[in-house]
Steps between C-alpha positions, in 0.01 A plus 500: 500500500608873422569675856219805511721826413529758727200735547532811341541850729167603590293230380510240822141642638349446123586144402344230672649269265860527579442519879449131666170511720426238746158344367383231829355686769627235747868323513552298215602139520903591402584524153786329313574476076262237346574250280203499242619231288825268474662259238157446312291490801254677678322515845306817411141541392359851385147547711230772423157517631249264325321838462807687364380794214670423182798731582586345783442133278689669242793568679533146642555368162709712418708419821515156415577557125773654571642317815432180287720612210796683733548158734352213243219397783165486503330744744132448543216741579250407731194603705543321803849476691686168594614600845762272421695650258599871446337752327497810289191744631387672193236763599328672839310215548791173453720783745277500762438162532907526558542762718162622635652792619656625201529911458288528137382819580543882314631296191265628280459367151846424438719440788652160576622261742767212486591393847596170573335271804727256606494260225238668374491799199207779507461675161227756515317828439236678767176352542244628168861606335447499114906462426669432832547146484524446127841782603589312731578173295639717258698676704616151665581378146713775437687569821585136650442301192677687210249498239505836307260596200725735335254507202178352404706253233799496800456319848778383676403164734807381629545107615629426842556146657451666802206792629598654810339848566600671862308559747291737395222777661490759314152757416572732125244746392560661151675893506226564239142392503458556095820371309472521082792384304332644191790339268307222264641135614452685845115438422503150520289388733688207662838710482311783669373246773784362613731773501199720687381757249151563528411824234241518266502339104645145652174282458561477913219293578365367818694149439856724479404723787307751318628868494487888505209549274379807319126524353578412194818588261360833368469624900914411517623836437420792287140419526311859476399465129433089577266612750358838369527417125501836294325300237214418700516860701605780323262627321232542761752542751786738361560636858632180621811565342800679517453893403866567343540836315114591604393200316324221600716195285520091556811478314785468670420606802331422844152515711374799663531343879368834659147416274215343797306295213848359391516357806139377574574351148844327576323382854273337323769341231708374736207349711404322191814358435575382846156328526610307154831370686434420820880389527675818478642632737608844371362718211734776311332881376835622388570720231594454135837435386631808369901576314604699819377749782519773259257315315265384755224626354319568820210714528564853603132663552507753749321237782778254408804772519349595864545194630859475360591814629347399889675140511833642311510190206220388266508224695235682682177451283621148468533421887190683579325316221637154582433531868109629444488123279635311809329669722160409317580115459691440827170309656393327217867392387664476812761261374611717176732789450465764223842612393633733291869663339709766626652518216664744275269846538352359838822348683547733755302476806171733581535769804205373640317226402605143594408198337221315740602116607326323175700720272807349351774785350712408230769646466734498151848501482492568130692865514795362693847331374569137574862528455504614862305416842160736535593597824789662337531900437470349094167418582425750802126670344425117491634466820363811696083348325566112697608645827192754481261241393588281760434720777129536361393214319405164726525279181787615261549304200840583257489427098854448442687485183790232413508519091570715205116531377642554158769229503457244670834307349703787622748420775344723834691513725308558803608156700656659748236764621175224497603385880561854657180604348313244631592529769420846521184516408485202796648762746252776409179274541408419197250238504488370111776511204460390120814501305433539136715316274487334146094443569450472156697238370798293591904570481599788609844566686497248801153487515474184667759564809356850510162309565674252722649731709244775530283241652738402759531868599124557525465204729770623698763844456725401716656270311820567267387615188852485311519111715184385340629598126791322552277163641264567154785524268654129634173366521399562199790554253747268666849525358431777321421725821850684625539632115132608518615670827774665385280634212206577710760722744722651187164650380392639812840670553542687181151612541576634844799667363349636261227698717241475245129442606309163404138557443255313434517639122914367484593402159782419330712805473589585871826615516678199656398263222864491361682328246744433791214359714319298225796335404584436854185379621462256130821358657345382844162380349749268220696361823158458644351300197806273487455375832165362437560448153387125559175556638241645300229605723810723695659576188133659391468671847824701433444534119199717632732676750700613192214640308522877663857545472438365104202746505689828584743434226259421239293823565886692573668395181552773352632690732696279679634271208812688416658482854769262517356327781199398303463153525224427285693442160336720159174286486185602707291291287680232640437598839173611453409162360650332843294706727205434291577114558544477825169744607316232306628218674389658811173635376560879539268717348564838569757687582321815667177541687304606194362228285646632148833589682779292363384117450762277443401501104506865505827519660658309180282769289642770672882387519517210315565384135439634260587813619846599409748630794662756344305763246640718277424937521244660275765682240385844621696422797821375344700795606375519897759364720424201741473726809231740354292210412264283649273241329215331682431152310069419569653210719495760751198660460216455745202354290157590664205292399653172362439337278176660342632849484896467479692200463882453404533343169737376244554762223822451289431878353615570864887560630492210760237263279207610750279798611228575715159450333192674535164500285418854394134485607576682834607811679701313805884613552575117534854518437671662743896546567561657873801697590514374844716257382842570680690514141294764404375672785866721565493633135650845527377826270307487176411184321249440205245227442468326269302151379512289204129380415379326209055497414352253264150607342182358401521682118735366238537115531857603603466486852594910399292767721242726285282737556485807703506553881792419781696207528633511830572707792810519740651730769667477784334568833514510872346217726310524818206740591522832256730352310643763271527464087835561373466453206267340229478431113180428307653322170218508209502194281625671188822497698535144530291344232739260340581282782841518527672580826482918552755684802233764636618755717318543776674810638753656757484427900725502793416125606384437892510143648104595502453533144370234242509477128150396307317343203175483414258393202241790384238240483463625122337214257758586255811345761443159596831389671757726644907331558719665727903442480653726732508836629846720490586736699815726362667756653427886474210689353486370155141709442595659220673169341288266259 
């Protein structure tokens, strides 16, 4: 067994679960180690109550599946006890009938017991407890046994000749009464059970234990347009929505929460849909999902903007509105919780009001940088919200953040800041944490230790976060593990040198994704291949491990390609093609949160064959130096609204063999190139725009564009709320009718890391299809130059 690490400062009056309690209420008969099973033999019969609840029936088995497999003898479950031989007490009920005097009390739903009883072995939950003694086996399992379900396709049951667990009396209550691992093979429903996860979308039913259960998935979070559809609303009921600019609007934008029939309507809503689930045991009104706090869209009528300006936040109306809702269904629902977000506009706390017992607060990290701990000064507006909403709020729930959103595949390195969070948000009260991950689909960086080990910590943040990586990484890479290590801590390092801030929007150019450090880290993840070269399922494991270092220089190439330390060779079709294979194998299908954000397929579209690596300059730029010129290839555009209104394609009319593609039967800027990119974002001075665009018409036969009208617009623009135009170019057809490639200038700016360059279609019958090959941007104001 792994000694219990030593409790961390300041948390010894939180955790039950790290602190040994004395469970009999009398003296105990004295306790020594038991030997469960020996050489192929067994005394030891597993005993529940012949009126045992599934659970409890449930866990049982499980006991003796697993005991069974780990010593090669048959332990049977029974009803009735042999007071001749031994026994494992599964359940209140079996305990008792052990130790009548046993302590089961102020468990709650969850807590567990193992104490041994002489020969005898109690493994239990409180009396009515819906998890408690399924935990407890689990917990048993895991602790004195050594199994460990590292994944839901990974579970480690070892085989011993001899069982011998020590004497044992110890009572654990979970740091965290809600615990969501919301990384996909984290919602498996037998991995979630036995490694204690109980959040919502896990199928959880009453034969696993059941869990934390909202009304129903569209009352999960951002629920005020689920619940107060605009659709359905709006039009008789313009004044339950947000007033922005002096107009009433449903698009993008919020309720009016200082509106009385709003909330006699949402009363009633939320009544409705907690009489339809009896089960749940929260329901979310939280508001829409908006780009940023500048954005928020919230409503800002005069009776609104009052009640900002008395509780100091707009999380005012929201508080005030939340807490009228609980206050209305508290009787009826005694047993549920309405919760809601602070976060973005409404993170900060209210002066005044506080959240009454049966509202949960949720509060988002999604603001912060993960490079570094959030109690740290990096993080300290984050930092400054938890400690206030923990003085005020009875039932304080975190939604944490542990992945890029837009790349998943990227290496994020964030390993060494998931314990000290944890256990933060443990030392500030917080009752209930979700940690969003790759919820989408599978294979992100490390998502299945990060799942692994997240549990762990929710269970219990004491332990050694950096301890239980190491335990993952030999469990379930073998061999391979100290290279993995080294890679996992070189990472980490030069992103901590670096300084630079890991968001939840990290891609692919931060600053410390080197030539030096690709080529480095390609070096410890071939060492780590080789040693479990002859085993495929481990060989697979790390293959997968390799994809984000693979992924960075794919998406990098051109910039990075020319460094001697590149160690990727002249062919990224080649790569490309390997990272393609191996996602398959593993059954990745996306690499960011949205669903038409980088498939696997798309991936080889994007960087693949047959795009070529290198492409040659449009002559008009023949005499402009390297320095003064940049070209943006459409592998690096952002392509909005795949693949029905942009898609790459292969166009050998193009310098690289592809473009991006859009039909010209819309208005949408769907090919966009941001500047935020660290490459482009320190451009100094004056630069020019330019892109090189190609229509084909409807007219001629020819694929040629005819008629009259515009072709296409582009400009370059800032982002964000009031985002300014910097410049913009209508181009009429008669300029690009014979559907050839055509440089248009698109005019003279002094670039800011803010700034994006655009495309659109003019939705004109006379354009059907629109390609893209690059924008250029050249030094100086070349205005007056053709």
């Amino acid at each position: 067994m792994k000694k219990a690490q030593p409790i961390i400062a300041g948390l010894a009056s939180v955790f039950l679960s790290a602190i040994p309690f004395p469970v009999h209420a009398a003296d105990p008969p004295a306790r020594a180690a038991i030997t469960l099973a020996g050489h192929g033999v067994t005394a030891y019969a597993i005993c529940v109550s012949p009126d045992a609840p599934a659970i409890e029936r449930r866990a049982a088995d499980d006991l003796s599946s697993h005991l069974s497999k780990i010593t090669g003898c048959a332990f049977t479950v029974s009803t009735r006890a042999d007071p001749a031989r031994p026994r494992i007490a599964v359940g209140p009920v079996a305990a008792r009938e052990v130790d009548p005097l046993i302590d089961l009390d102020r468990l709650g739903d969850e807590g567990l017991v193992m104490r041994s009883h002489g020969e005898d072995l109690i493994l239990t939950g409180g009396v009515g407890a819906q998890r408690g003694t399924l935990y407890a086996v689990e917990a048993f399992l895991q602790e004195f046994a050594g199994v460990r379900w590292w994944a839901p396709e990974a579970t480690f049951v070892p085989t011993v000749a001899t069982l011998t667990v020590p004497a044992l009396d110890r009572r654990s209550l979970p740091a965290f009464e809600y615990r969501d691992i919301f990384w996909t093979k984290a919602f498996d429903p037998d991995w979630s059970m036995h490694n204690r996860v109980n959040g919502t979308y896990r199928h959880l039913e009453e034969g696993r234990g059941g869990g934390v259960s909202y009304a129903d998935d569209d009352t999960f979070v951002h629920s005020f347009y689920n619940l107060i559809n605009p659709a359905r609303y709006f039009a008789t009921h313009p004044e339950w929505y947000a007033q922005i600019g002096g107009v009433r609007t449903w698009e993008k934008s919020q309720l009016c929460l200082s509106n009385r029939e709003l909330l006699v309507a949402m009363i009633a809503e939320v009544r409705t849909r907690l009489k339809a689930h009896p089960q749940a045991s929260i329901i979310s009104i939280s508001q829409n999902d908006m780009p940023d706090a500048a954005r928020s869209g919230r409503c800002t009528c005069d009776a609104c903007l009052a009640i900002e300006a008395d509780e100091g936040s707009p999380m005012g109306p929201l508080l005030r509105f939340v807490n009228a809702i609980a206050e209305d269904i508290a009787a009826d629902f005694p047993k549920v919780a309405v919760d809601t977000l602070a976060y973005q506009y409404t993170r900060k706390p209210p002066r005044h009001a506080v959240p009454r017992p049966n509202v949960i607060i949720r509060l988002c990290s999604i603001e912060c940088t993960f490079a570094r701990p959030l109690e740290s000064d990096a993080n300290a507006a984050f930092r400054d919200d938890l400690v206030g909403w923990s003085k005020i709020c009875q039932r304080l729930y975190i939604w944490d953040y542990t992945t890029s959103f837009t790349h998943y595949a990227l290496p994020y390195p964030d390993l060494r800041v998931l314990g000290p969070n944890v256990a933060s948000y443990a030392r500030n009260h917080v009752r209930g944490v979700l940690e969003q991950g790759n919820h989408t689909g599978p294979g992100a960086e490390f998502a299945e230790l990060r799942g692994w080990v997240l549990a762990q910590l929710l269970w219990d943040p004491t332990r050694d976060a950096q301890a239980l990586i190491d335990e993952f990484l030999r469990g379930y890479y073998g061999a391979a593990a100290p290279r993995l290590r080294e890679y996992i801590d070189l990472v980490h390092d030069r992103c901590e040198s670096s300084g630079c801030e890991l968001t939840i929007d990290a891609g692919p150019d931060l600053p410390f994704y080197t030539a030096n450090l690709l080529s480095r880290c390609d070096r410890l993840l071939t060492a780590a291949r080789a040693t479990v070269a002859d085993d495929p399922v481990l060989l697979g494991r790390v293959e997968l491990a390799s994809v984000p270092i693979r992924y960075v220089a794919a998406a990098r190439w051109k910039h990075l390609c020319a460094d001697p330390a590149w160690p990727f060779g002249s062919d990224r079709a080649e790569l490309v093609a390997g990272i393609v294979r191996i996602c398959g194998e593993h059954q990745v299908t996306r690499f960011g949160e949205d669903k038409g954000v980088d498939l696997p397929g798309t991936f080889a579209l994007r960087y693949g064959a047959p795009r070529a690596t290198v492409s040659p300059r449009p002559a008009a730029f023949d005499q402009v130096s390297a320095a003064d010129l940049i070209d943006l290839q459409d592998c690096e555009f952002s392509l909005w609204g795949r693949p029905e209104k942009v898609e790459w394609r292969a166009d050998p009319l193009a310098s690289d063999g592809m473009a991006a593609w859009m039909p010209g039967n819309h208005l949408g800027w769907n090919v966009y190139m941001g500047l935020d990119d660290r490459a482009y974002a320190q451009l100094d001075g004056v630069w020019t725009a330019y892109v090189v665009v190609r229509v084909k018409g409807a007219g001629n036969g020819n694929g040629e564009g005819t008629g009259d009208g515009d072709a296409i617009g582009c400009g370059v623009h800032g982002q964000g709320a009031g985002g300014q135009r910097v410049a913009e170019r209508i181009v009429p057809v008669t300029s690009v009718a014979d559907g050839a490639y055509h440089t248009i200038r698109i005019g003279a700016f002094t670039p800011k890391s803010s700034y994006y360059l655009w495309v659109s279609p003019r939705n004109n019958p006379a354009i059907t299809e629109v390609f893209v090959d690059r924008f250029i941007l050249v030094r100086g104001d070349r205005s007056e130059q053709k």
